[in-house]
C-alpha positions in Angstrom: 119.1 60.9 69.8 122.7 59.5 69.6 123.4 59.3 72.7 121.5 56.4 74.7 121.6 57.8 78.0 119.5 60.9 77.3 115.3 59.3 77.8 113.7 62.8 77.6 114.4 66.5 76.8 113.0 69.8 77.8 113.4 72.9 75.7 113.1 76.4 76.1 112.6 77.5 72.4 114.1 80.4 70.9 117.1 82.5 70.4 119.6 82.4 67.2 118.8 78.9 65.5 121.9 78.0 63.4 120.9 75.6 60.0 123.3 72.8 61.9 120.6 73.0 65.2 118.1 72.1 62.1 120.3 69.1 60.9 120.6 68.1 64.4 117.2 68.2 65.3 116.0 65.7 62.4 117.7 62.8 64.3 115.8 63.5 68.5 113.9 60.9 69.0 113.5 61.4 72.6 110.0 62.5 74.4 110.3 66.3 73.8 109.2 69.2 75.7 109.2 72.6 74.1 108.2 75.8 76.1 108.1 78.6 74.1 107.1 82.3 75.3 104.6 83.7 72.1 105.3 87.5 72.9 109.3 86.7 73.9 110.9 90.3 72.2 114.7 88.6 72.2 113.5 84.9 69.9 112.1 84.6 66.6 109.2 82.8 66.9 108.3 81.7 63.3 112.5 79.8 63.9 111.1 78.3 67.1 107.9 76.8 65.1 110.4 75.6 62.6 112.6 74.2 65.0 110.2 72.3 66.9 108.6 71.1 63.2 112.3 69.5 62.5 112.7 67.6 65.6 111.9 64.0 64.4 110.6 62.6 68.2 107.2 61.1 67.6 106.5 61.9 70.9 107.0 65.6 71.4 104.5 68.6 72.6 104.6 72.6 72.5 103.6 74.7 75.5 103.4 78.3 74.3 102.4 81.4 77.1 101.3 84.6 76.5 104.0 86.8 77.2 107.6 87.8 76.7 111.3 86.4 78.0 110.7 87.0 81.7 106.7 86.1 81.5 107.2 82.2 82.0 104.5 81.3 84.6 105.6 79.1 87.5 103.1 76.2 85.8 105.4 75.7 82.8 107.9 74.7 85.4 105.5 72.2 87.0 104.9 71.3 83.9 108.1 70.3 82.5 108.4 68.0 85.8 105.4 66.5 85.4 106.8 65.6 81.8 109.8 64.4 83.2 108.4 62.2 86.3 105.9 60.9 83.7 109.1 59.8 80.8 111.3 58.4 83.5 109.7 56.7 86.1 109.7 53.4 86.0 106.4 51.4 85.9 
C-alpha cells in the first residue's frame, strides 16, 4: 500500500470495478478483508473474484454469505472487528 499509515483493510466486494481499481489493487500489501455477498443482484461476482485475485497482500481472506445486497449477517460485522483487533493491536 503506498501509504504507510494504512496497517489493514476491509472490503465490501462488488459493484462496477474499473481496470485502474485492478492496477491499483496489484500494489496492497496490507492484511485484507473481503466480504462479499454470493447472491448480491446489484455486483458482479465473477469481478469481485477477480478483484480479490489482483490484490497482491500475502495476507488476505474472502468471507462470502449466502444471500443478496441487504443479506449481510451481523457476524460478518463481528468478523471484520475481530480482523481488525487481531492486525492492530499491539502485542
Amino acid at each position: 500500500m503506498t501509504d504507510p499509515r494504512i496497517e489493514a483493510a476491509v472490503l465490501f466486494a462488488g459493484s462496477f470495478v474499473p481496470r485502474v481499481t485492478f492496477e491499483e489493487a496489484r500494489r496492497v500489501t496490507v492484511p485484507l478483508h473481503v466480504l462479499l455477498q454470493w447472491d448480491d443482484e446489484g455486483n458482479d461476482r465473477e469481478a469481485s473474484l477477480a478483484l480479490f485475485d489482483a490484490f497482491a497482500s500475502p495476507d488476505k481472506s474472502l468471507h462470502a454469505h449466502m444471500g443478496g445486497h441487504t443479506g449481510v449477517p451481523a457476524s460478518a460485522a463481528e468478523a471484520a472487528a475481530g480482523f481488525f483487533r487481531r492486525r492492530l493491536t499491539k502485542a
